[in-house]
C-alpha positions in Angstrom: 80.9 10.6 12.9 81.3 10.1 16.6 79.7 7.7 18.8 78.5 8.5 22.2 78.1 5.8 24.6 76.1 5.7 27.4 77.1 2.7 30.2 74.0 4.1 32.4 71.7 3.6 29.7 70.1 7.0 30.9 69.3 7.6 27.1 67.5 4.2 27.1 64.1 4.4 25.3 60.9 3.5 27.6 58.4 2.4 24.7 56.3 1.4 28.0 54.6 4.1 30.0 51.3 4.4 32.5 49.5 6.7 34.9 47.7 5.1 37.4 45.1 6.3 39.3 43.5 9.4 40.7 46.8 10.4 42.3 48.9 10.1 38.8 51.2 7.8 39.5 53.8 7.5 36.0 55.4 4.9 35.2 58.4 3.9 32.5 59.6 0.9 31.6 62.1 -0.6 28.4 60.1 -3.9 29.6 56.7 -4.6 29.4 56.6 -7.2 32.0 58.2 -4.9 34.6 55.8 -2.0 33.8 52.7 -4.1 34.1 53.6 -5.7 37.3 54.1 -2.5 38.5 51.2 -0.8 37.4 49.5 -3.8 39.0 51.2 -4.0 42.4 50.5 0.4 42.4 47.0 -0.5 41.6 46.4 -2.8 44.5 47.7 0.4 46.8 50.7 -2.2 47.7 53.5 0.8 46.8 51.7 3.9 47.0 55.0 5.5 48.3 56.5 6.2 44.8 54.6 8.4 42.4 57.0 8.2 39.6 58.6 5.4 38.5 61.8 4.9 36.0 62.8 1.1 35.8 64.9 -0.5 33.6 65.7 -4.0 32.4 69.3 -4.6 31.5 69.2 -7.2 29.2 73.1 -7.1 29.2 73.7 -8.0 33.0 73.2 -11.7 34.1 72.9 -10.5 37.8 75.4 -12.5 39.5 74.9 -13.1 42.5 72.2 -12.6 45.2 73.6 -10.4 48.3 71.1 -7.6 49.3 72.6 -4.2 50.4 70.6 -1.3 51.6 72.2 1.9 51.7 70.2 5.0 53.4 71.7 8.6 53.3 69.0 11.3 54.7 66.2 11.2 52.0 67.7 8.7 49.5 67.3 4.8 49.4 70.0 2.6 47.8 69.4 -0.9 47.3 72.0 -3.1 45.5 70.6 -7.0 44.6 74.1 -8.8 43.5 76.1 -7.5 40.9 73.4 -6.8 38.3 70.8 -4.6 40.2 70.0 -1.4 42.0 67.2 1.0 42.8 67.3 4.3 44.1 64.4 6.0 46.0 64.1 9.5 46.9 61.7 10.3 49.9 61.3 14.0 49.0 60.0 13.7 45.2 58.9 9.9 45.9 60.8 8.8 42.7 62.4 5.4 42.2 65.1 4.5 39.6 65.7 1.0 38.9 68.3 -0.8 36.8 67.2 -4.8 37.2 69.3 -7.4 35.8 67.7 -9.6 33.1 67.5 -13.0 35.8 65.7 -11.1 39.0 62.5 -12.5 39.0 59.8 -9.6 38.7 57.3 -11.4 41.4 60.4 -11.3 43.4 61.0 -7.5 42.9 57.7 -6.5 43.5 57.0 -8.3 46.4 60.2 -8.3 48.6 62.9 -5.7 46.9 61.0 -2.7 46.1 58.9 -2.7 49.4 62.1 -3.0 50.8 63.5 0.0 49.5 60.5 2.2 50.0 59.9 1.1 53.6 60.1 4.4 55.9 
């Protein structure tokens, strides 16, 4: 029997998934906290940039330390937060892949990091 491993966790299940809204926003989570404060920050129109939304919690990365990096090629959005996060935003299909270590704060993240990321 082999084993298949997957270090990107892109096989990861998202038990937690949404639509919000008349304009269908999806979202999917492995964490419930991180999906509902999302849902919430779409539903007060705070981050109506993304309409589909992939974010997971790594419950394996401690997220050391805290230095921001924002990376922007043509229609794609890299931020890195220290060692243990990164989201990825596309401007063309407005999706946003995020890997969040298990210490960033999720106030934190909707408030300051993702509207960072999105930010034309």
């Amino acid at each position: 029997m082999m084993c298949l491993q997957d270090p990107l966790q892109r096989f990861l299940p998202r038990p937690y998934s949404f639509f919000v809204g008349a304009r269908s926003v999806r979202i999917e989570s492995n964490d419930l906290e991180l999906a509902l404060a999302i849902r919430t920050a779409c539903q007060g129109g705070n981050l109506d940039q993304v309409t589909e939304w992939t974010i997971l919690r790594d419950r394996k990365s401690d997220g050391v330390g805290n230095a921001v990096t924002l990376v922007e090629e043509e229609q794609l959005r890299t931020l890195l937060v220290g060692q243990g996060s990164m989201m990825v935003f596309d401007r063309n299909t407005r999706k946003l892949f995020a890997y969040v270590s298990s210490s960033l704060d999720v106030n934190f993240l909707t408030t300051a990091l993702i509207p960072l990321v999105i930010a034309s």
